[in-house]
Backbone of each chain as ProteinMPNN parsed JSONL, in Angstrom:
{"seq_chain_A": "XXXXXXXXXXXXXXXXXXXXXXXXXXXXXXXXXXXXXXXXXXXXXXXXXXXXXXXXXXXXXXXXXXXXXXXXXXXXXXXXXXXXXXXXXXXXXXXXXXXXXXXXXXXXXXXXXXXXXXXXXXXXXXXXXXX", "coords_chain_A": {"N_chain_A": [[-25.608, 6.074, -16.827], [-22.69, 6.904, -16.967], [-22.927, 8.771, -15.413], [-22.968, 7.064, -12.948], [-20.683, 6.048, -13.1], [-18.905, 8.091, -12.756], [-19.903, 8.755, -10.634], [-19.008, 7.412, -8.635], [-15.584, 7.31, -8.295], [-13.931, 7.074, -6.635], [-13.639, 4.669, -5.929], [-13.432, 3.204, -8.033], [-10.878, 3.757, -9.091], [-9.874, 2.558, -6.686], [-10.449, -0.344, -7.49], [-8.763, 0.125, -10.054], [-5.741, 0.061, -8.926], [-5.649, -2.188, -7.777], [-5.642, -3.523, -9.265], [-3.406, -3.034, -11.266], [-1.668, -3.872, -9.311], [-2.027, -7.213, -9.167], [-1.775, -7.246, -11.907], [1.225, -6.753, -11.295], [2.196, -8.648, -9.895], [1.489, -11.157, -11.4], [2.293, -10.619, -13.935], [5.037, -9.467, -13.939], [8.732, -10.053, -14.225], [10.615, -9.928, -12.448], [11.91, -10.574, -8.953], [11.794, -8.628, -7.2], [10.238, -6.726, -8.236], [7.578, -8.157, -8.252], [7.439, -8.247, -5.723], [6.675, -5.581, -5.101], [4.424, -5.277, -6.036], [2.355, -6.973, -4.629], [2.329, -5.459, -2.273], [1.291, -2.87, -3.389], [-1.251, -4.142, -4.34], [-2.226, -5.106, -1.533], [-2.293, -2.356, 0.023], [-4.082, -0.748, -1.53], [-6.396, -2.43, -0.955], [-6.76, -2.539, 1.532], [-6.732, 0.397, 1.422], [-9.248, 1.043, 0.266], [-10.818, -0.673, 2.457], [-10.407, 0.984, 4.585], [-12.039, 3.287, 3.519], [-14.618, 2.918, 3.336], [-15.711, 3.897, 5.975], [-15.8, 6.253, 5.843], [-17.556, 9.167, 6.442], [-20.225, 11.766, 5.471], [-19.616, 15.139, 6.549], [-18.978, 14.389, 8.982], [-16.32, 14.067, 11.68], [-13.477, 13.134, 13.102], [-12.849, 10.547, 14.912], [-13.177, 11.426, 17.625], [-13.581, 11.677, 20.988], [-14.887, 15.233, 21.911], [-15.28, 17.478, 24.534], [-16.882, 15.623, 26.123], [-15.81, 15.539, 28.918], [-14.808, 14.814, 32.518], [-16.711, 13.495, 35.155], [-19.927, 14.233, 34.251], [-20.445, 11.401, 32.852], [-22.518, 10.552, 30.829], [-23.799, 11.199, 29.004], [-25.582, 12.145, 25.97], [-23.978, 10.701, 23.153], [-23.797, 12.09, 19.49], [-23.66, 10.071, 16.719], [-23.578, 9.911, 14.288], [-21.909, 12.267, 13.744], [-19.602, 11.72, 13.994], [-16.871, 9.861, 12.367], [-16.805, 6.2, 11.252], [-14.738, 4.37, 13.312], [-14.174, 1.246, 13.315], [-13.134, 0.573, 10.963], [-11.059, 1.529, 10.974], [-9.328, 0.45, 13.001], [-9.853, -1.917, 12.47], [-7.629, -2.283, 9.981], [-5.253, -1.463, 10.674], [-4.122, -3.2, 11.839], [-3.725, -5.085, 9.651], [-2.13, -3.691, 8.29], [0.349, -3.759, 9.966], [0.805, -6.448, 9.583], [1.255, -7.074, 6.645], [3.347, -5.623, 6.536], [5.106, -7.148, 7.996], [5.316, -9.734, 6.477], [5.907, -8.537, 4.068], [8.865, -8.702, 5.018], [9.525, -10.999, 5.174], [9.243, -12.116, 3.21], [11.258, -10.775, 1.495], [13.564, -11.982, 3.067], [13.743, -14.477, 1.789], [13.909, -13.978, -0.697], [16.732, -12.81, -0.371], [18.167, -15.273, -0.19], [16.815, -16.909, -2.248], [18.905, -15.367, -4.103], [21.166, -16.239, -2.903], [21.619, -18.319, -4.003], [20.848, -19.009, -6.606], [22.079, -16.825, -7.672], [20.927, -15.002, -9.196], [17.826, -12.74, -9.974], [15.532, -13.014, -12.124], [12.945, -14.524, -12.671], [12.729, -16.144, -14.911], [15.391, -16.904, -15.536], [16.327, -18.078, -13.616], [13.857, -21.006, -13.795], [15.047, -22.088, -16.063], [17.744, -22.597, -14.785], [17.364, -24.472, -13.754], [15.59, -26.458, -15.001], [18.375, -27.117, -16.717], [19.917, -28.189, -14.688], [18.707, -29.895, -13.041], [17.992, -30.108, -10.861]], "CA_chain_A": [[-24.526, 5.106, -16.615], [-21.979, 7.749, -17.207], [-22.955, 9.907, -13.911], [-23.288, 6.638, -12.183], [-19.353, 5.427, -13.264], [-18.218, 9.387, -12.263], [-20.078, 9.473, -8.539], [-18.588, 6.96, -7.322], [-14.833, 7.403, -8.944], [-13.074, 6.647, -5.67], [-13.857, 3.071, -5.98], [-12.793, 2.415, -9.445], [-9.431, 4.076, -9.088], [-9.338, 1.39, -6.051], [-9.772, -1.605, -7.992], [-7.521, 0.407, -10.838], [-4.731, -0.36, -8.544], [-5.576, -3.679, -7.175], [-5.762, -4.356, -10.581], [-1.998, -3.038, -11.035], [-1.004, -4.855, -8.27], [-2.548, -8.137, -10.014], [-0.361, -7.459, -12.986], [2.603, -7.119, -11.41], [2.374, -10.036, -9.546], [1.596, -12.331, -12.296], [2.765, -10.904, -15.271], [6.908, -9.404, -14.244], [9.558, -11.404, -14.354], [11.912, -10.19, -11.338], [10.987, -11.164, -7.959], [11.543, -7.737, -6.275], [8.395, -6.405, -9.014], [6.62, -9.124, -7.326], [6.899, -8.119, -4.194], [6.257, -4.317, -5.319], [3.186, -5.518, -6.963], [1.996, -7.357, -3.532], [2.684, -4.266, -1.364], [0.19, -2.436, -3.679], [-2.591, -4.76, -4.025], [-2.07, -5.015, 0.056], [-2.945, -1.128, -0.119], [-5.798, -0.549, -2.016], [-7.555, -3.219, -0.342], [-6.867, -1.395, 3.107], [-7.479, 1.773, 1.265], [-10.968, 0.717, 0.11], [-11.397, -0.489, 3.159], [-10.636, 2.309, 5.306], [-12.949, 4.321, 2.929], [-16.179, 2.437, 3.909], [-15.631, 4.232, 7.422], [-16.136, 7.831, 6.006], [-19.417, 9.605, 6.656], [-20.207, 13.417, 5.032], [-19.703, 16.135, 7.256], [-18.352, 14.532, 9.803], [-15.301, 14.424, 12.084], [-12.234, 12.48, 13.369], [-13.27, 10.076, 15.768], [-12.226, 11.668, 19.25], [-14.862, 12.643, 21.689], [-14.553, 16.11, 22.764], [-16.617, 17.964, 25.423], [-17.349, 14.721, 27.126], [-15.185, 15.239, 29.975], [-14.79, 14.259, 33.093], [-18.134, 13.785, 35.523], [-20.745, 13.712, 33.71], [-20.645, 10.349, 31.619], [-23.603, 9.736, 30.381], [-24.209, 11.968, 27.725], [-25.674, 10.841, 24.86], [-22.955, 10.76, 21.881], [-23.983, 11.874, 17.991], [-22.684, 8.66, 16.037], [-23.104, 10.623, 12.637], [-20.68, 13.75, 14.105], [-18.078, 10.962, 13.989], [-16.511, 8.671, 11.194], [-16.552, 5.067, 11.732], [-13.336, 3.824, 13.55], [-13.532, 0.034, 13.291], [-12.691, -0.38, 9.74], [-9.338, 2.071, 10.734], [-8.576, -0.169, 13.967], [-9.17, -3.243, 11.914], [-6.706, -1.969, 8.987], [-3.932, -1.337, 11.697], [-3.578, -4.915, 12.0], [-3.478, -5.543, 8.325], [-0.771, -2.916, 7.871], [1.361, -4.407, 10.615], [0.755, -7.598, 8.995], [1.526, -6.274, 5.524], [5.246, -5.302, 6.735], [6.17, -8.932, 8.404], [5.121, -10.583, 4.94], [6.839, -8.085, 3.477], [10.622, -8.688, 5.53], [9.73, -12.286, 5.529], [9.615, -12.451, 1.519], [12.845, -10.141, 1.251], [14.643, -12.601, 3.859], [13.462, -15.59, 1.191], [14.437, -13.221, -2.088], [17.92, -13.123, -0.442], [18.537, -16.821, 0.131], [17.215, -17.276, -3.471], [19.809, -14.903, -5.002], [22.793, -16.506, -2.974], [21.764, -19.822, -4.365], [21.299, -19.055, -7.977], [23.181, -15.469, -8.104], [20.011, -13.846, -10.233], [16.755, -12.366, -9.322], [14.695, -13.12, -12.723], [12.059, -16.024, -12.765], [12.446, -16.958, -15.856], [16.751, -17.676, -15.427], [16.102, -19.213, -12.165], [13.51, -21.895, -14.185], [16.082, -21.991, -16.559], [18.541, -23.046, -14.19], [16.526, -25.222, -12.477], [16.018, -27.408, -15.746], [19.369, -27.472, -16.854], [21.348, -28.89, -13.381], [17.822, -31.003, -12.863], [17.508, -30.161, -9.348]], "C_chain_A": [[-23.205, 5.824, -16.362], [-22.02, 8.292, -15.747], [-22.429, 8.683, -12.863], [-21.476, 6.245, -11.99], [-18.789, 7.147, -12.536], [-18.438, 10.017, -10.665], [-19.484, 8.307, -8.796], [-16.443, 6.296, -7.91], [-13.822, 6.388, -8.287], [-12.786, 5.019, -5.956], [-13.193, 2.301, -7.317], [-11.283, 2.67, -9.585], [-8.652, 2.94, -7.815], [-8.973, 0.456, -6.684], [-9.082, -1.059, -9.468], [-6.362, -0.03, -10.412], [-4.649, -1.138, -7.795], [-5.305, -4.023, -8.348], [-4.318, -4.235, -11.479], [-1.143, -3.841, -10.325], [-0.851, -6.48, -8.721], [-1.244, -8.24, -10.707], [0.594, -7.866, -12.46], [2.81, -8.596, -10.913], [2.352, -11.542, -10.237], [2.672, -12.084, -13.403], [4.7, -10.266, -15.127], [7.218, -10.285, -13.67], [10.247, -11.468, -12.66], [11.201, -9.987, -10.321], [10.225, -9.908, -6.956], [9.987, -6.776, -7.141], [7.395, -7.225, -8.33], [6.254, -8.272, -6.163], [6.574, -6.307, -3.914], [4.889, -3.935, -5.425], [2.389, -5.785, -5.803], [1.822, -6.162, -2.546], [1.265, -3.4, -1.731], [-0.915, -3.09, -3.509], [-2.851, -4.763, -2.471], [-3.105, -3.563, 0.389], [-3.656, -0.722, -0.829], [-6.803, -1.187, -1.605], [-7.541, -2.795, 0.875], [-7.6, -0.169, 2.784], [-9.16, 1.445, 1.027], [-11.714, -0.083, 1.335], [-12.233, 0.537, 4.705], [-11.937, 3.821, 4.629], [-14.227, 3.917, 3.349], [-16.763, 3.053, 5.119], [-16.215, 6.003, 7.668], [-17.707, 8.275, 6.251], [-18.809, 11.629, 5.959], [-20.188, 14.195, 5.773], [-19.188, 15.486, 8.57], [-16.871, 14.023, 10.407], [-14.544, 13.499, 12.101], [-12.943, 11.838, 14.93], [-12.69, 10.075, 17.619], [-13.21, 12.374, 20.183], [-14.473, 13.876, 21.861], [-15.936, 16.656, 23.676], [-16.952, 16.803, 26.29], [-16.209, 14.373, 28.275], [-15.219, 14.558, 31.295], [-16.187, 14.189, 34.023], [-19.052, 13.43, 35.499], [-20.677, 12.9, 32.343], [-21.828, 10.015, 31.089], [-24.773, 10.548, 29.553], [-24.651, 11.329, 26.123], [-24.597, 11.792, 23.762], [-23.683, 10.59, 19.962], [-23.637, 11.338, 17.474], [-22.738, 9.311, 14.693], [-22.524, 11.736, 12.543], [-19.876, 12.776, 13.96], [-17.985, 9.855, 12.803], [-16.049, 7.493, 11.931], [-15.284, 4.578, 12.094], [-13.04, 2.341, 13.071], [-13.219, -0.276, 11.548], [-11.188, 0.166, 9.987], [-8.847, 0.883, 12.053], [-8.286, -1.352, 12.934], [-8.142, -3.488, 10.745], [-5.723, -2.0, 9.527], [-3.414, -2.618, 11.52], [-3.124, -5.344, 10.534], [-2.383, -4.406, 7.67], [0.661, -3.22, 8.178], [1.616, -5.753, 9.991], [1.477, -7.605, 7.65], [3.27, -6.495, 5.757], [5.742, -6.816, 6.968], [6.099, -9.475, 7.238], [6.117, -9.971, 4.375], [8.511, -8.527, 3.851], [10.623, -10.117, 5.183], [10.039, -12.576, 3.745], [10.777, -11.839, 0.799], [13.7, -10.951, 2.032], [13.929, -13.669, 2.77], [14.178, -15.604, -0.014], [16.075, -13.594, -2.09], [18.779, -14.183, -0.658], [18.082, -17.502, -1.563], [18.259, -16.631, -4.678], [21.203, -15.452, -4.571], [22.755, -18.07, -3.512], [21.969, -20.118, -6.409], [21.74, -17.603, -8.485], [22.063, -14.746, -9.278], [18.505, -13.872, -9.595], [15.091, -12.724, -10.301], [14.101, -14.578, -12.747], [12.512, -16.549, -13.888], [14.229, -17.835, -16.422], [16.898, -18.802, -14.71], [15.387, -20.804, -12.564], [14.322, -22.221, -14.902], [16.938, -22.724, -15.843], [18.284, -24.231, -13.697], [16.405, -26.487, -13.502], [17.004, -27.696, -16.348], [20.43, -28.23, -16.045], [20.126, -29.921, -13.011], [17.725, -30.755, -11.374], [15.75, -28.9, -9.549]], "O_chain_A": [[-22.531, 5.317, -15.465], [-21.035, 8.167, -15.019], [-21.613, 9.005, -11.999], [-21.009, 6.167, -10.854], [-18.103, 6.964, -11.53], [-17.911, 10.853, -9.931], [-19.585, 8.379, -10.021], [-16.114, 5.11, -7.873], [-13.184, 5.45, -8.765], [-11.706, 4.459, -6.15], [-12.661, 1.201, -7.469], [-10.546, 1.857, -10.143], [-7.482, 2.558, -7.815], [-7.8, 0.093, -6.778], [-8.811, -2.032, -10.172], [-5.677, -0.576, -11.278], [-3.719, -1.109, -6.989], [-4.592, -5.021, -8.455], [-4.038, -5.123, -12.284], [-0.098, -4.372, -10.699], [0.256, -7.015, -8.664], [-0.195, -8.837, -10.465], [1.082, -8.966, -12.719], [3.462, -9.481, -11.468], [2.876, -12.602, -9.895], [3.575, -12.84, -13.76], [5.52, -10.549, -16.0], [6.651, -11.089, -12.931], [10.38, -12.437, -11.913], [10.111, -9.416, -10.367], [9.154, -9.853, -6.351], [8.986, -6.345, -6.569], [6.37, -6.71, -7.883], [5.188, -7.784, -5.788], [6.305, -5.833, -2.81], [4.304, -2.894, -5.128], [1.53, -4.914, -5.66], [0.71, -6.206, -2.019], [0.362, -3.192, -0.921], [-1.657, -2.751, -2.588], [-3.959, -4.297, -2.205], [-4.253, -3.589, 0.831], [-3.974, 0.323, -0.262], [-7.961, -0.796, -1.744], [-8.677, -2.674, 1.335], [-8.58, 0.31, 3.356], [-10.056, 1.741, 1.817], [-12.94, -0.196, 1.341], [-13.281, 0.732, 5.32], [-12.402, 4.834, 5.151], [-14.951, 4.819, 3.77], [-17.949, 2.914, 5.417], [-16.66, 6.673, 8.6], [-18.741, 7.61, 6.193], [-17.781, 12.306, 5.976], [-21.385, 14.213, 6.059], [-18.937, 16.368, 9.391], [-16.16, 13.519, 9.538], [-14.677, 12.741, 11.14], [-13.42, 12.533, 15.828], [-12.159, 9.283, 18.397], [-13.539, 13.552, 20.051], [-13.259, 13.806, 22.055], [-17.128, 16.371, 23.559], [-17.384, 17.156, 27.388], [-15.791, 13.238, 28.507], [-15.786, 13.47, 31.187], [-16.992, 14.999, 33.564], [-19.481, 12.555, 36.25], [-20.781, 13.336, 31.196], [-21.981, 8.802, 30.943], [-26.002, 10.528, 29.496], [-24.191, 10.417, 25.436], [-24.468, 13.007, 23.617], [-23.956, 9.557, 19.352], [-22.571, 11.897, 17.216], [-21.742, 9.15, 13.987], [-22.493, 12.329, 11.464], [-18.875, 13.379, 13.573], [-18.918, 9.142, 12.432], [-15.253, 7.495, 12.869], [-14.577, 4.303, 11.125], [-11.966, 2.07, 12.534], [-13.119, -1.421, 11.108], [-10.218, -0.394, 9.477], [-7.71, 0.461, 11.839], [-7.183, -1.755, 12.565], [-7.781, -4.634, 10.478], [-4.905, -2.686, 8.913], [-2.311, -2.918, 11.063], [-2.075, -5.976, 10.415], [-1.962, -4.5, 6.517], [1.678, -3.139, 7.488], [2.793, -6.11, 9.928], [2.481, -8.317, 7.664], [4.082, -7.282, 5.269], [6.543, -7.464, 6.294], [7.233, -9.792, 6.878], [7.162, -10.568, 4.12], [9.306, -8.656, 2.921], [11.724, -10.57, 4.869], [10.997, -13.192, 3.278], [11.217, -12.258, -0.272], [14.872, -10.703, 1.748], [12.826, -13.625, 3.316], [14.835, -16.537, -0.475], [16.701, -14.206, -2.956], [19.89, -14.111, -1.183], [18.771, -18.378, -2.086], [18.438, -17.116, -5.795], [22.202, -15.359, -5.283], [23.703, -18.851, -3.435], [22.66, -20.839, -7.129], [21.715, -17.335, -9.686], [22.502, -13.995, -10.149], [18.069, -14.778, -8.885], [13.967, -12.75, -9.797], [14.779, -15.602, -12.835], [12.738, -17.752, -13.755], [14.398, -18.778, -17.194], [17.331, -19.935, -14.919], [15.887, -21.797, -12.036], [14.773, -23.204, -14.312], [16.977, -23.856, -16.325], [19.162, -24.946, -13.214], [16.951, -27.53, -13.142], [16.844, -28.824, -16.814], [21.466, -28.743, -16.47], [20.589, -30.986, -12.603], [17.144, -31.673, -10.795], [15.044, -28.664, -8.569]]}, "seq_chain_B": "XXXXXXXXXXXXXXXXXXXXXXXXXXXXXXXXXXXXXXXXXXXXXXXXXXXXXXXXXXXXXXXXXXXXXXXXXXXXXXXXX", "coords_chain_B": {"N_chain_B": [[-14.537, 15.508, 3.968], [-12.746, 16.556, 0.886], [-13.988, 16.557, -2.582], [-12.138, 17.114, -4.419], [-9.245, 17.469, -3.84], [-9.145, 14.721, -2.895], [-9.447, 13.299, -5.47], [-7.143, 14.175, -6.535], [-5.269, 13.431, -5.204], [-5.428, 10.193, -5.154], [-5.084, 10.755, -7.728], [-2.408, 10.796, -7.973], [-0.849, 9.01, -6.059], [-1.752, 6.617, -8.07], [-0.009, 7.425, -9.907], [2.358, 6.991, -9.314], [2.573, 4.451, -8.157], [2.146, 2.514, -11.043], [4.374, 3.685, -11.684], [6.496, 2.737, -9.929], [6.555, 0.103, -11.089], [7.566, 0.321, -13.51], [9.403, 1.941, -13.422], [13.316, 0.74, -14.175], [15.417, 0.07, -13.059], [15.75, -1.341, -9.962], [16.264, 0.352, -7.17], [15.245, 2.52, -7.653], [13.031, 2.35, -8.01], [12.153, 1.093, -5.548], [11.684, 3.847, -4.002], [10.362, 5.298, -5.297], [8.365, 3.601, -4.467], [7.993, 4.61, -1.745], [7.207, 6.663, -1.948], [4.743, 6.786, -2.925], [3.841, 5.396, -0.47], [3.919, 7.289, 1.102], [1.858, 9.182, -0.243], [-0.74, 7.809, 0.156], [-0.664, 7.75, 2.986], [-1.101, 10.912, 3.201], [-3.425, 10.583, 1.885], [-5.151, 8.774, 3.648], [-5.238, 10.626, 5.889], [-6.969, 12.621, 5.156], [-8.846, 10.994, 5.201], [-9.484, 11.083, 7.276], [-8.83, 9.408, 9.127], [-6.816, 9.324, 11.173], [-5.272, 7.643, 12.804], [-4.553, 5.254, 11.177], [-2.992, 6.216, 9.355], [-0.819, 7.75, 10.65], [0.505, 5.36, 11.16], [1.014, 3.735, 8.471], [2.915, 6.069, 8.088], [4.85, 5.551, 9.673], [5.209, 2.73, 9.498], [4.815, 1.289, 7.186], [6.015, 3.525, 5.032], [8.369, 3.969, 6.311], [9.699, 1.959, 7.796], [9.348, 0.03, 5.941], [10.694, 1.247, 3.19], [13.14, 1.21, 4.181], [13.702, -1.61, 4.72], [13.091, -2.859, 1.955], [15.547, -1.237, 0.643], [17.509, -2.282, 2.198], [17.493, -5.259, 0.926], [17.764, -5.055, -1.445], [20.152, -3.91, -2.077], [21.648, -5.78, -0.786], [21.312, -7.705, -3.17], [20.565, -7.925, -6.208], [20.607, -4.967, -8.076], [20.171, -4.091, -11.068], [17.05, -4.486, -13.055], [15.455, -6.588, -15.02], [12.707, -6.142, -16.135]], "CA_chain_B": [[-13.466, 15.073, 2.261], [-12.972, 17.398, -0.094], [-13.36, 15.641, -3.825], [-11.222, 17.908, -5.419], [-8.021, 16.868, -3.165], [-9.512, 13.521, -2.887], [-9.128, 13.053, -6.82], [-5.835, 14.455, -7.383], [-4.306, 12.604, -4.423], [-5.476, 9.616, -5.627], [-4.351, 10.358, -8.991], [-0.503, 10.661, -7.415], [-1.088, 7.574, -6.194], [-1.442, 5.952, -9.713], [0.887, 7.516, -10.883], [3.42, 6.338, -8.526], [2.295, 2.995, -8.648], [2.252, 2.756, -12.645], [6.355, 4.241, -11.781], [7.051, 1.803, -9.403], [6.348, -0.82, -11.786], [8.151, 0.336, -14.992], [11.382, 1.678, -13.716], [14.165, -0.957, -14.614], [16.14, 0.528, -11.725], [15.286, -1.673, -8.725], [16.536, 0.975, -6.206], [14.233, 4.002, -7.958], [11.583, 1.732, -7.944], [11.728, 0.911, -4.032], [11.855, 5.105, -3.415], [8.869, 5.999, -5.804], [7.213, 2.874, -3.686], [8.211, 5.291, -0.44], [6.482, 7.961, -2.001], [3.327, 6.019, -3.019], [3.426, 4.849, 0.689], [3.581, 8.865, 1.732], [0.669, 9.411, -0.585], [-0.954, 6.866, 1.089], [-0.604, 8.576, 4.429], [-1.752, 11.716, 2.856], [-4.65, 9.979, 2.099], [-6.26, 8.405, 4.663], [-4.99, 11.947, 6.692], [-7.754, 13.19, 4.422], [-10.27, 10.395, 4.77], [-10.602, 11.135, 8.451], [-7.889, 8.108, 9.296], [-5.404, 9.539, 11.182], [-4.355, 6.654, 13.5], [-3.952, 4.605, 9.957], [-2.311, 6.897, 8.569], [0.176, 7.329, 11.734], [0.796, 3.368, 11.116], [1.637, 4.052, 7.684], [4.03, 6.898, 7.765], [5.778, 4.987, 10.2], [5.558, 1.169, 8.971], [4.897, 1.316, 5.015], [6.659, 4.429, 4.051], [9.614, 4.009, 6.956], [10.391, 0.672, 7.699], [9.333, -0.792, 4.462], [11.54, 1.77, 2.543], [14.173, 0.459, 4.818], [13.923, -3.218, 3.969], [13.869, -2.961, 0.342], [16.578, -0.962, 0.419], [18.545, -3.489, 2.293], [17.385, -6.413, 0.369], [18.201, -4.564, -2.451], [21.857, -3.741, -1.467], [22.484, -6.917, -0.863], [21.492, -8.336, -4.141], [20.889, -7.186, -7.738], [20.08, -3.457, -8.619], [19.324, -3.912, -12.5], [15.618, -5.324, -13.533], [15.18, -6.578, -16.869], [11.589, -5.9, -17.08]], "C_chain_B": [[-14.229, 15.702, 1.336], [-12.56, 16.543, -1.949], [-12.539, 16.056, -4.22], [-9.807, 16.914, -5.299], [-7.824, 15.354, -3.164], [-8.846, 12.94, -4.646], [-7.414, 13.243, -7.28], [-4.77, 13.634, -6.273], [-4.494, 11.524, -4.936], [-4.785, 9.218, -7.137], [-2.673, 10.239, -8.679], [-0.239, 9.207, -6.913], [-0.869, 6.564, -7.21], [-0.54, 5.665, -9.922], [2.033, 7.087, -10.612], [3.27, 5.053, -8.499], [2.692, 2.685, -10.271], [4.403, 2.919, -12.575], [7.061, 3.519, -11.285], [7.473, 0.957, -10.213], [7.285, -1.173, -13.196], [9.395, 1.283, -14.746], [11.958, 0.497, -13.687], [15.175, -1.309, -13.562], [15.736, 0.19, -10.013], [15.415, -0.44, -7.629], [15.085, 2.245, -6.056], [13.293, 3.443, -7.572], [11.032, 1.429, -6.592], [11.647, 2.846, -3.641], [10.777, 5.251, -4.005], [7.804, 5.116, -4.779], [6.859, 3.471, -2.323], [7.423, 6.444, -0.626], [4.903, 7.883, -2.42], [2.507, 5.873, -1.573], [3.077, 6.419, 1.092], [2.521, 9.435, 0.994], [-0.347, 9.322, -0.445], [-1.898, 7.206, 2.024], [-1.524, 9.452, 4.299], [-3.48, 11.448, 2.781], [-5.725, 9.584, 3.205], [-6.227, 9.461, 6.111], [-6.788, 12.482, 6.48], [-8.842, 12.775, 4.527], [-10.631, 10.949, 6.369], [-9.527, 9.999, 9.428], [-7.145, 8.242, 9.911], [-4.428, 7.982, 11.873], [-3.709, 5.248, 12.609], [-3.007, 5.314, 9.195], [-0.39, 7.378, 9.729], [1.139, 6.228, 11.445], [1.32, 3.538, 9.952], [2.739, 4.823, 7.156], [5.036, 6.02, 8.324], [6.405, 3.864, 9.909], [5.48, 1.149, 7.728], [5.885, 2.582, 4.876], [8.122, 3.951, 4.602], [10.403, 2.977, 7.088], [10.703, -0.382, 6.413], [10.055, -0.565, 3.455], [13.231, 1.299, 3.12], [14.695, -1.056, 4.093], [14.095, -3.645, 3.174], [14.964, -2.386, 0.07], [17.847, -2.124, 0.548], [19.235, -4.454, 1.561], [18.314, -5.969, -1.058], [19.841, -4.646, -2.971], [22.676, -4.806, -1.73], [22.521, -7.892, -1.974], [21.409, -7.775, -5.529], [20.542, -5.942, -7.931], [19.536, -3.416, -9.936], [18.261, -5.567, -12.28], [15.771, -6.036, -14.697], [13.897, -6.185, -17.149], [11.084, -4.692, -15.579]], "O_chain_B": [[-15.409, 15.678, 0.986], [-11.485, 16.145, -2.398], [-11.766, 15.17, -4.585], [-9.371, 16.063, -6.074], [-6.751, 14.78, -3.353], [-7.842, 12.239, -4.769], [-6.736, 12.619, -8.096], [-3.625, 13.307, -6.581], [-3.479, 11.382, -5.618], [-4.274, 8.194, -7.592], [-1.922, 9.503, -9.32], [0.555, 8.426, -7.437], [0.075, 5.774, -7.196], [0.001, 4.576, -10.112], [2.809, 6.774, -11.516], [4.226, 4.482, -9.025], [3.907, 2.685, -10.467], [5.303, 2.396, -13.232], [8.189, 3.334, -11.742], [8.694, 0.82, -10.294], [7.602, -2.233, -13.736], [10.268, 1.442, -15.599], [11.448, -0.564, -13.325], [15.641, -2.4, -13.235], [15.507, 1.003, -9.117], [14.308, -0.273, -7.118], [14.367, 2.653, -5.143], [12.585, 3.982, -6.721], [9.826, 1.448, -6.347], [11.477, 2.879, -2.422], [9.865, 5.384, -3.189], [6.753, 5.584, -4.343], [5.839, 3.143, -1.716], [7.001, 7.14, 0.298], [4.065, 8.767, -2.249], [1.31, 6.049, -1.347], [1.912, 6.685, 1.387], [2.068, 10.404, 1.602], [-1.147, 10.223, -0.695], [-3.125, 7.131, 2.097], [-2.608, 9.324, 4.867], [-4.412, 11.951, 3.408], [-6.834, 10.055, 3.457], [-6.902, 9.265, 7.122], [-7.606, 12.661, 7.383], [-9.844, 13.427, 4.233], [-11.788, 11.208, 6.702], [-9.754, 10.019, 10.638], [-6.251, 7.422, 9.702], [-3.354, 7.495, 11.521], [-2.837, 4.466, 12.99], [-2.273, 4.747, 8.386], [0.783, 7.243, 9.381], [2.367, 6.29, 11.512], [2.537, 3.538, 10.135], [3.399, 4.534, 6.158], [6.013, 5.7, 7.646], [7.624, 3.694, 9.938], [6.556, 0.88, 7.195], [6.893, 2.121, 4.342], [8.995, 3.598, 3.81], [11.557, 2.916, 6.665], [11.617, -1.125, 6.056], [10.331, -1.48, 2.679], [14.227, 1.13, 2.417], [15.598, -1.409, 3.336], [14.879, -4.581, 3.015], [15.595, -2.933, -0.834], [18.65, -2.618, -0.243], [20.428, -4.7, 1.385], [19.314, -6.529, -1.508], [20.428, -5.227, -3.884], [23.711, -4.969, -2.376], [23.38, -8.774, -2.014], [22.369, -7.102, -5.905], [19.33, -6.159, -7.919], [18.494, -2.783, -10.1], [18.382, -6.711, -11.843], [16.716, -5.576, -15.338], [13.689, -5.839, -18.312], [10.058, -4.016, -15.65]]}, "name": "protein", "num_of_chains": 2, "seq": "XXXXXXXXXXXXXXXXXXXXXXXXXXXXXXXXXXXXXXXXXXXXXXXXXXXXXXXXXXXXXXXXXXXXXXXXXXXXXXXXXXXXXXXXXXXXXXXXXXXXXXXXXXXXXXXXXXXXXXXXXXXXXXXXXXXXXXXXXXXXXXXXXXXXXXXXXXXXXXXXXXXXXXXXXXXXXXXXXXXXXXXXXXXXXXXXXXXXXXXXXXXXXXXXXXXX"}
C-alpha cells in the first residue's frame, strides 16, 4: 500500500493542491484569497492534466528528420509525448486569465461600493442598511 | 523526467502555494503567486510541455502578476486572514 501511495507521488501532490485551492476558496474571508485560491485549483487541474501526456523515454513533440520530399515515413508515436492534452490546456490557460481580469474588474466595483474587501464586513453591511 | 527534479519542483510549488495563502500582505501574496506561476513553467518545461509552458510564462506568471497588482493598487493591501 505504502509502495503503491510512493509510485505514483506526482498525483497526490496534485490533488494536495487542488485541495489547497478548495480551502482557500471556501474557507478565507478576503476576496483577493479567493481569487488566489481559484488560480491554484485552475493549475493543478491543468497540471494533472498536462501530466497524462508524458510517456518514459521519450521526447518533445517536434518531428525531426522528416523533411522535406519524402513524406511518408512512418513516424514512432512512443519517441514522442502526447501533445493533445498540452494543446487542449492552452485553451484552459487562456481561459484561466479572462476569469481571472474579469473577477478583479468585479472585486473593484465591490470595494468602491462598500470600501472593504472582507466577506464577512461586506455581509455585515449588507444586513445593517437592508439592501 | 527525471523524479528527482520532478519531486523537488513540485515541492516549491507547495510551498509557494501554502505562502500565497497565509501571507496577510495582499501584495506579497500576489508575487509569491508569480513565483508559483514560474514554478509552474519550470514544470511542465520538465514534463516535456514546452508550448504550455511558453503560455504560462507569458499569461499566468506575466500578465496575471500584472492584474493583481493593479487590482490590488487600486484597493486594499492589508488581509485580515
Amino acid at each position: 500500500m505504502l509502495e503503491y501511495i510512493i509510485s505514483k507521488y506526482n498525483f497526490w501532490i496534485y490533488v494536495i493542491l487542488m485541495m489547497i485551492g478548495l480551502y482557500a476558496m471556501m474557507g478565507k474571508r478576503n476576496f483577493v484569497k479567493k481569487l488566489i485560491g481559484m488560480n491554484i485549483f485552475q493549475s493543478a487541474i491543468i497540471l494533472f492534466f498536462v501530466s497524462t501526456g508524458v510517456k518514459a523515454g521519450a521526447t518533445v513533440p517536434i518531428l525531426s528528420g522528416h523533411g522535406h520530399g519524402h513524406g511518408h515515413e512512418l513516424i514512432e508515436v512512443a519517441k514522442y509525448i502526447n501533445p493533445l492534452p498540452h494543446v487542449l490546456m492552452l485553451t484552459a490557460i487562456v481561459v484561466s486569465i479572462a476569469t481571472t481580469g474579469v473577477a478583479l474588474a468585479v472585486l473593484i466595483l465591490i470595494y468602491r461600493r462598500y470600501n472593504t474587501l472582507e466577506e464577512d464586513e461586506i455581509l455585515k453591511i449588507r444586513k445593517d442598511t437592508g439592501v | 523526467m527525471i523524479w528527482q527534479l520532478d519531486l523537488i519542483l513540485l515541492l516549491f510549488v507547495l510551498i509557494c502555494a501554502i505562502g500565497a495563502l497565509t501571507v496577510k500582505d495582499l501584495l506579497g501574496a500576489v508575487i509569491i503567486l508569480g513565483a508559483y506561476s514560474f514554478f509552474m513553467c519550470i514544470l511542465w518545461t520538465e514534463m516535456g510541455a514546452v508550448d504550455v509552458a511558453f503560455t504560462e510564462a507569458a499569461v499566468g506568471a506575466g500578465i496575471g502578476t500584472v492584474l493583481f497588482i493593479a487590482a490590488v493598487s487600486k484597493t486594499k493591501r492589508r488581509s485580515k486572514d
